[in-house]
C-alpha positions in Angstrom: 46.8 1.3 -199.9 44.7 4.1 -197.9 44.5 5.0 -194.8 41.8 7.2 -193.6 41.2 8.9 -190.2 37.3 8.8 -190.1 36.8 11.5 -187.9 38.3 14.1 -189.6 38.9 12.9 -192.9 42.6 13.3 -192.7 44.6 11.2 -195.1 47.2 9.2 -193.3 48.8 7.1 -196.0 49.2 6.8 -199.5 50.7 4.0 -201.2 50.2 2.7 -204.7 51.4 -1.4 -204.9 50.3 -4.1 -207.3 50.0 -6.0 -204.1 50.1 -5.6 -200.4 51.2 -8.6 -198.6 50.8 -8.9 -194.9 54.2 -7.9 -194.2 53.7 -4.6 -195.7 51.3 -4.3 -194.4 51.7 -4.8 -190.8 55.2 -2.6 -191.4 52.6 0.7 -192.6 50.3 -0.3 -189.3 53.9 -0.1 -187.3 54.6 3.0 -188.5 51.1 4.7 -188.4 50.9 3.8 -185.3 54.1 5.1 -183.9 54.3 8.2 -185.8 49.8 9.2 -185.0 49.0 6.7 -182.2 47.2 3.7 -181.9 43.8 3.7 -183.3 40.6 2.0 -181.4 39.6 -0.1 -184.5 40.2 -0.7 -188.0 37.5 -0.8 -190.6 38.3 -2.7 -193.9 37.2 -5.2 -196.3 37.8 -9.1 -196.6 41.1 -8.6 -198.6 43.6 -11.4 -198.1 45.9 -9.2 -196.1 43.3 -8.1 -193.7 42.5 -11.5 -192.8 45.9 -12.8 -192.7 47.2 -14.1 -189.3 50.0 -11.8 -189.3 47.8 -8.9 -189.7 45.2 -9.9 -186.9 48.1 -11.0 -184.7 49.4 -7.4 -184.8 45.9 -5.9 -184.5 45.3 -8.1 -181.4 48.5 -7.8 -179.7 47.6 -3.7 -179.9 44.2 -3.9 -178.8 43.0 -2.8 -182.3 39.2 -3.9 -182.8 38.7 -5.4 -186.6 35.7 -4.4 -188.5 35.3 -6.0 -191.6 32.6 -4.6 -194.0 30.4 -6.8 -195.9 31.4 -8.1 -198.8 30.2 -6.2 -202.1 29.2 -3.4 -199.8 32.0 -0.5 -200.4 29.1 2.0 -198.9 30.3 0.9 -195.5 33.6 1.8 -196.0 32.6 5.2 -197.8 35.1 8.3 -196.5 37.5 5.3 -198.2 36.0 4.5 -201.0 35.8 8.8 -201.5 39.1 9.4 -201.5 40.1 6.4 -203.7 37.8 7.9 -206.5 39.1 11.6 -205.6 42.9 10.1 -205.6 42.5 8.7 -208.9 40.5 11.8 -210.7 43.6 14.1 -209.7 46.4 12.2 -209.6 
């Protein structure tokens, strides 16, 4: 799981899983958002945990604006899609 800021392209969080349920999830948003603030919105892609109801519940309850990118189109997530490919070329 990455989290990138999209304005400055500051890498907020790191985390390497097989999977990411919801309640991990949510527990990373908790913490991003108590330790850096609470972002406007939230761009990602259709992934189960982004569409889960504990997820959106969360994002709601926080005023967080979804975005969802299309699916098959990782161009419109692409400072995320950068870092992934830069992440796994170093590390």
């Amino acid at each position: 799981m990455n989290v990138i800021d999209d304005y400055n392209r500051e890498s907020l969080l790191n985390k390497a899983y097989y999977n990411i349920p919801a309640v991990k999830l949510v527990s990373c948003l908790k913490n991003l958002i108590r330790d850096r603030g609470k972002p406007l919105k939230i761009r990602t892609d259709n992934g189960p945990e982004f569409i889960s109801k504990m997820f959106v519940g969360v994002c709601q309850a926080n005023k967080i604006e979804l975005h969802f990118i299309e699916p098959g189109k990782p161009a419109q997530n692409a400072y995320i899609e950068w870092l992934i490919r830069t992440f796994r070329e170093d590390v």
